[in-house]
N, C-alpha and C positions, 0 to 999 in steps of 0.2 A: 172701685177700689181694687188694685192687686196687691194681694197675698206674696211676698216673696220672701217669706221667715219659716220655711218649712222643716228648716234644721232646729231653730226650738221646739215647735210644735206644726204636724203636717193637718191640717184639714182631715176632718173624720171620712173618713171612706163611704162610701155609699153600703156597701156592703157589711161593713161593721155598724152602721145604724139599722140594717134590717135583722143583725143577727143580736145585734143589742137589745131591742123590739121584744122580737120572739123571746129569749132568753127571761127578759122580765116575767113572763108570763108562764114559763116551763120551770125556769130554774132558780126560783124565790127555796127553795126549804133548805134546811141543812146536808148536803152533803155524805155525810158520816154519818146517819140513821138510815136504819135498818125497813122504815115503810115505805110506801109505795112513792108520797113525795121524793123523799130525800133518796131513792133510788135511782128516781129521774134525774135528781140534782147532778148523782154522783156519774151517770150515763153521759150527763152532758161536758163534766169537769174531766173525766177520763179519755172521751174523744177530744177534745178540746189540747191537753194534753199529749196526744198521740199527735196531731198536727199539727203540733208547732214543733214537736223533737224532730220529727220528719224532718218540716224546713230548716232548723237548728241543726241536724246531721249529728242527734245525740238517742241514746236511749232514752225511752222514755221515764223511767225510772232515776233518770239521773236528771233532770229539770223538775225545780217546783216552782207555784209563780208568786209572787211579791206584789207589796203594794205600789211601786213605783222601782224605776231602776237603778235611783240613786239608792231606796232600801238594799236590792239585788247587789250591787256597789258594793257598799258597808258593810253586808251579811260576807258577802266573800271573801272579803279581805279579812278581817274578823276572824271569819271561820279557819281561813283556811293559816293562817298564821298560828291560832292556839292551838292546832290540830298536829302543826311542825314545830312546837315550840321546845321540844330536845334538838329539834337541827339547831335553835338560835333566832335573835329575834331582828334578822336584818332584811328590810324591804326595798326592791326596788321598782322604781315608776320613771319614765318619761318627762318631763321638762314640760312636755304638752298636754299633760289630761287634762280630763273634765276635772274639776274642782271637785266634785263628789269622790273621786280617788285622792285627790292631792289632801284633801279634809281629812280625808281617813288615814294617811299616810303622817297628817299632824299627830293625829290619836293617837296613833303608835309609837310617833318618837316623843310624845309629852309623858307615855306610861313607861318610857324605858328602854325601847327599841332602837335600831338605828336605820335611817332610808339613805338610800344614794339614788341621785338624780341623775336622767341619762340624756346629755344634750340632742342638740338636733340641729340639722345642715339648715339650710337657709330656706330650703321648701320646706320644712315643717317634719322632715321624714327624720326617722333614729337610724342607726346603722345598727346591723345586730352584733357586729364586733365590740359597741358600745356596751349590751349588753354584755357581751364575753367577759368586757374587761372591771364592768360591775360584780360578777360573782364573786361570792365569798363561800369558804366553808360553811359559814353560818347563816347563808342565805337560805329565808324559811318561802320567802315569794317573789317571784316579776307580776309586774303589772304594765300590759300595753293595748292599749286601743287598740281599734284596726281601721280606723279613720277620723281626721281630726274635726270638732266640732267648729272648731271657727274657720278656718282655711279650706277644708275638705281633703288634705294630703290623705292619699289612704298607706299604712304603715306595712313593711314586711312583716308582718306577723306569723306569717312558718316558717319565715329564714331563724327569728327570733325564736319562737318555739323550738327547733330542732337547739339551737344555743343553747335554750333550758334544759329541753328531755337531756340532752348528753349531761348537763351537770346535774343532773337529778331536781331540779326545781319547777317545780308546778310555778305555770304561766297563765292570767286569767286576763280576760280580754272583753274589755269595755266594744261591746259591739251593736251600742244604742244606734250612731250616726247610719251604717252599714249592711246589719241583717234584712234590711228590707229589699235588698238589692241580690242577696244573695250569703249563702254558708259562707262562714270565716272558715277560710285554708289553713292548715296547720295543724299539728298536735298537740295544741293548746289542753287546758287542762280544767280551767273553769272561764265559765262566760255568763257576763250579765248585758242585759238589753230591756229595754222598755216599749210600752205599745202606742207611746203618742208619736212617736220618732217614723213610723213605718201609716200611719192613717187607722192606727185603732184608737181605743179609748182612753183617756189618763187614770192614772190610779192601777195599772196590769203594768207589772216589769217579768222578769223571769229571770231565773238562775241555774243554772248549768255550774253540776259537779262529776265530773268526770269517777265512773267508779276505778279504786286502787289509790284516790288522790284522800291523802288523811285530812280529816275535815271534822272540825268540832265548834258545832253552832253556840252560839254564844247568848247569853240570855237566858229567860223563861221560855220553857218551853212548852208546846200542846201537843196531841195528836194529828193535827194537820200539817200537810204539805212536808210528811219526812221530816218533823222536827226539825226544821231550817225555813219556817215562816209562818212564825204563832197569829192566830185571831183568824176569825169566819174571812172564808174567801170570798172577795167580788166575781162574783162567778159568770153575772154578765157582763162586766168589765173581760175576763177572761175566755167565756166565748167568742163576742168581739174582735178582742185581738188574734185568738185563734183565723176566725173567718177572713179578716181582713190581711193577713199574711200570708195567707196562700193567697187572696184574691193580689196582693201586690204583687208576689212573687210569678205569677199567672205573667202578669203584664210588664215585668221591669227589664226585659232583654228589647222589646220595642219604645218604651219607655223612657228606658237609660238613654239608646241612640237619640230620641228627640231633645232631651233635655240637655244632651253633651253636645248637641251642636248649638243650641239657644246658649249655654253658658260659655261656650267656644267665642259666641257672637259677640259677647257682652268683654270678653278676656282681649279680645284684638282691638274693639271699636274705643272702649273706653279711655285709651293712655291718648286716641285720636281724639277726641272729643274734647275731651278734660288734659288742662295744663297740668307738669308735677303730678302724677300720680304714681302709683307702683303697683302694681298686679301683682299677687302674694298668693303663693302654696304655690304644690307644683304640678305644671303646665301638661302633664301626661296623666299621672299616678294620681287620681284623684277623683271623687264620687261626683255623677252628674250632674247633679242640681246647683253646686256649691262655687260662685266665684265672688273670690275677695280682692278687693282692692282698698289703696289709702290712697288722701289728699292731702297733700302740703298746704299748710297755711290754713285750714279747717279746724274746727269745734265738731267733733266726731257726733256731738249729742245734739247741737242745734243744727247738723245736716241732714240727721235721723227727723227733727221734728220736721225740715222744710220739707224734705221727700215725703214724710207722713200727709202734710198739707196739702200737696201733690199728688195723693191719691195712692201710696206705693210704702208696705210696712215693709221695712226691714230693718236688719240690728247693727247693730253696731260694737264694736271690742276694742272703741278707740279709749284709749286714755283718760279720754277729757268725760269722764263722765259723772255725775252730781253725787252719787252716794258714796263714790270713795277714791277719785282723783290718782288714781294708781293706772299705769301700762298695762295692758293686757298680758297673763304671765306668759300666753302661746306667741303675741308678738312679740311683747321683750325677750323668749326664748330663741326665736329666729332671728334674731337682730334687725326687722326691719321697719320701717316707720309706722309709729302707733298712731299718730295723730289723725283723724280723718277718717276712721277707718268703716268701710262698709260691705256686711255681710250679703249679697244676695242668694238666697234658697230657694230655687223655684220648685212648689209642691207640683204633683203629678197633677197633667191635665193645663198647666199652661199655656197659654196661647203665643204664638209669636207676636201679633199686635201688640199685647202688652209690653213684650218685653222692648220692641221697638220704641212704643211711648214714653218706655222708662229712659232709652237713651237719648230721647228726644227731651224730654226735660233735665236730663242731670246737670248738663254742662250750664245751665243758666241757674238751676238751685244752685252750685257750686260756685258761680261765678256772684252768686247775691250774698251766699254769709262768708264768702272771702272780701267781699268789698264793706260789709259791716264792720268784719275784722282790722281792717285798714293793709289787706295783703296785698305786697307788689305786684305792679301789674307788670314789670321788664326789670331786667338786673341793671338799667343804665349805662351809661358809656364808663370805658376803661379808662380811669386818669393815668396819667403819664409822669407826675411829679413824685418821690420817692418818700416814703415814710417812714424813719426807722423806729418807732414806740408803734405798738399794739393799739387798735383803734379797740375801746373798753363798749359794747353794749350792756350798761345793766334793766337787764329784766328781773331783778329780787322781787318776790311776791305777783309774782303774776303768773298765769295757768297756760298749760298749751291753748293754743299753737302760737301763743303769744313771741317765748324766746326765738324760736324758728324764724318768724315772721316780721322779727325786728332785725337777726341776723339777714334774712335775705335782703334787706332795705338796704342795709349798708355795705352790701359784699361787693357793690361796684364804688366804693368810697374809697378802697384800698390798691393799691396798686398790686402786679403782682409778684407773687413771693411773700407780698404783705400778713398780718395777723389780726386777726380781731378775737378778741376775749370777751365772751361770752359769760354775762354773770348772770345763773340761777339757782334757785333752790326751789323748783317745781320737779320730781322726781322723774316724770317723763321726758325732761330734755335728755338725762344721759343716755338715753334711745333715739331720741329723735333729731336731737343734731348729729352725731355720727351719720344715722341716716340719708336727714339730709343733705348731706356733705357727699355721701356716695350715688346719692341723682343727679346730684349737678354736679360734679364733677370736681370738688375742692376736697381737700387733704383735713382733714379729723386729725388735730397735733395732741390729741390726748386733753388731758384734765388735772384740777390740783385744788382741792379746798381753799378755803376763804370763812372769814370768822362769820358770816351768812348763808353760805350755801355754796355753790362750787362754779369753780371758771373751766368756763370750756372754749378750749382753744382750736381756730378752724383758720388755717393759710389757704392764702387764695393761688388757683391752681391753674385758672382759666378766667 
């Protein structure tokens, strides 16, 4: 079985289970007492802390650690908005976060606030003029990654931050996907990160507050971790990820080259191998382990299962998936096709073999639940006879990749210049015919409700 889902979760490090070990057995006592136990706890919670601000590029006094880094997330954003809440209560985020920011970004405009959303080019990346053109007077926060989780685009984030420092707004920087690779550049101002994302343990996030940035923790509070992360600390959880952060950081400049060339291999071979695909993020600017692609005329969830069967976990951000039938907000924000879509993450220590096996199998997993589908196997010959009425497919009530998959049947039925109208009410078509209309090379004529659901209109171009 290969592991290629290291962007949810990386494989515990060897080194963080030996310091994981140890830690149980040294630093069981409370911390915050004054005997001999809890002195050690606190010797071990203090180094612990001094090496990870090192690798962090913060004082140490200005990182405390969390229970996870979605906690780190919500405590920051939280904090640092009630802390600026005479500047006003206007937040800005990315198109692309993690959901752990965009959820908290709901919280704030359901209690009263207001958020502005800052698009993003077609690799996945913001422009920081975007953010320029977000600021407000009353702007109390930015919020931006520094690398995307689904895609792996990694963001300007000190072009962005200098955009902030000039307008006086604290910028905090979701840098779970990226710290294990190396310090987030910039004069960023708060940063949260997590320890399963880097090969430490779950349940250790951290949080990074920059001192001079106004910050008023939110909640009940206690005497640990600087009143910004009440209840007894996981303290072996937090040695752990200490150890294992430098021990990645140790390794990630030899690392990175191996794994940027295996995901290099998978980014060129894959559009050869596999029909209709589309290689997604962008092609330079983007963390090593991480390449995305989509397939046309695919079930994003039942090609996760077949590749699963096949011996090879990975994820998936397609559309079509069982618990809530919605686009990916990070592909619907790139406008590119949601259907199909799969994440591979190679964790540290992958072998070439595998990844060879992986390309050895895709193109016949892909070519088995397209042929379940009933997906075209060739566009057909170009009729010659002239139609002036709109050839109608309706697909009403039916799921990706369905509408796609019925338009691609019939696009050689039209002659061309001809129109076929497209009828759906599955919310991922208005992403994914556009889409697929820009691989193959046909003209996207727009759209227009219908007392069911919506027509989508695509002239044939070729």
């Amino acid at each position: 079985m290969s592991y290629f889902d290291a962007a949810s979760a990386a494989p515990l490090h060897p080194v963080a289970r030996q310091a994981l070990m140890a830690s149980l057995d040294e630093g069981w006592a409370d911390p915050v007492r004054l005997y001999r136990e809890g002195r050690r706890a606190r010797l071990l919670l203090d180094a612990a802390r001094e090496a990870v601000a090192e690798a962090v590029g913060c004082r140490a006094d200005e990182l405390v650690f969390t229970s996870s880094g979605t906690r780190a997330v919500h405590s920051g954003i939280a904090g640092a908005l009630a802390g600026r809440r005479r500047v006003g209560g206007h937040l800005i985020v990315s198109a692309v976060e993690h959901s752990s920011v965009l959820h908290a970004a709901e919280v704030h405009q359901a209690g009263g606030g207001s958020v502005s959303e800052v698009a993003v080019e077609r690799t996945g990346a913001v422009s920081p003029s975007g953010y320029a053109d977000a600021l407000r007077p009353d702007t109390a926060l930015a919020c931006l990654q520094s690398a995307n989780h689904e895609v792996g685009t990694v963001q300007p984030v000190a072009e962005v931050a200098e955009v902030c420092r000039a307008a006086g707004v604290p910028l905090l920087v979701d840098a779970a996907q990226s710290l294990g690779w190396g310090p987030v550049e910039g004069d960023w101002s708060l940063l949260a990160a997590s320890a399963h994302k880097w090969g430490g343990p779950s349940g250790a996030g951290l949080l990074v507050v920059r001192k001079g940035v106004r910050f008023a923790p939110q909640g009940p509070r206690d005497e640990r971790e600087s009143g910004r992360a009440a209840g007894f600390e996981n303290l072996p959880a937090i040695v752990a990820a200490a150890a294992s952060l430098r021990a990645v950081r140790a390794e990630a400049a030899e690392e990175a080259a191996r794994l940027r060339e295996l995901t290099e291999r998978i980014r060129a071979r894959v559009p050869g191998l596999v029909r209709d695909v589309e290689v997604v993020g962008d092609p330079e600017r983007r963390l090593p382990g991480i390449v995305t692609f989509s397939c046309l005329y695919v079930d994003g969830e039942t090609l996760l299962h077949e590749l699963d069967r096949a011996g090879f976990s990975v994820s998936s951000g397609s559309s079509c998936t069982s618990s809530t039938l919605t686009p990916s907000h990070v592909l619907r924000a790139m406008g590119v096709l949601s259907e199909g879509n799969i994440r591979v993450s190679l964790p540290s220590g992958t072998r070439e073999e595998d990844v060879e096996r992986f390309l050895s199998v895709l193109p016949e997993v892909v070519s088995g639940v397209r042929e379940k589908l009933g997906a075209p196997v060739s566009t057909g010959p170009v009729p010659t006879e002239e139609k002036d009425e709109a050839l109608v497919v309706d697909a009403l009530g039916r799921r990706c990749p369905i509408p796609v998959i019925e338009l691609a049947k019939v696009i050689g039925d039209v002659p061309l210049g001809g129109t076929i109208r497209v009828l759906a009410d599955d919310e991922a078509a208005r992403l994914d015919i556009p889409a697929w209309c820009e691989m193959r090379g046909q003209e996207y004529a727009g759209e227009e409700p219908t007392p069911r659901g919506t027509a989508y209109m695509v002239r044939r171009t070729n």
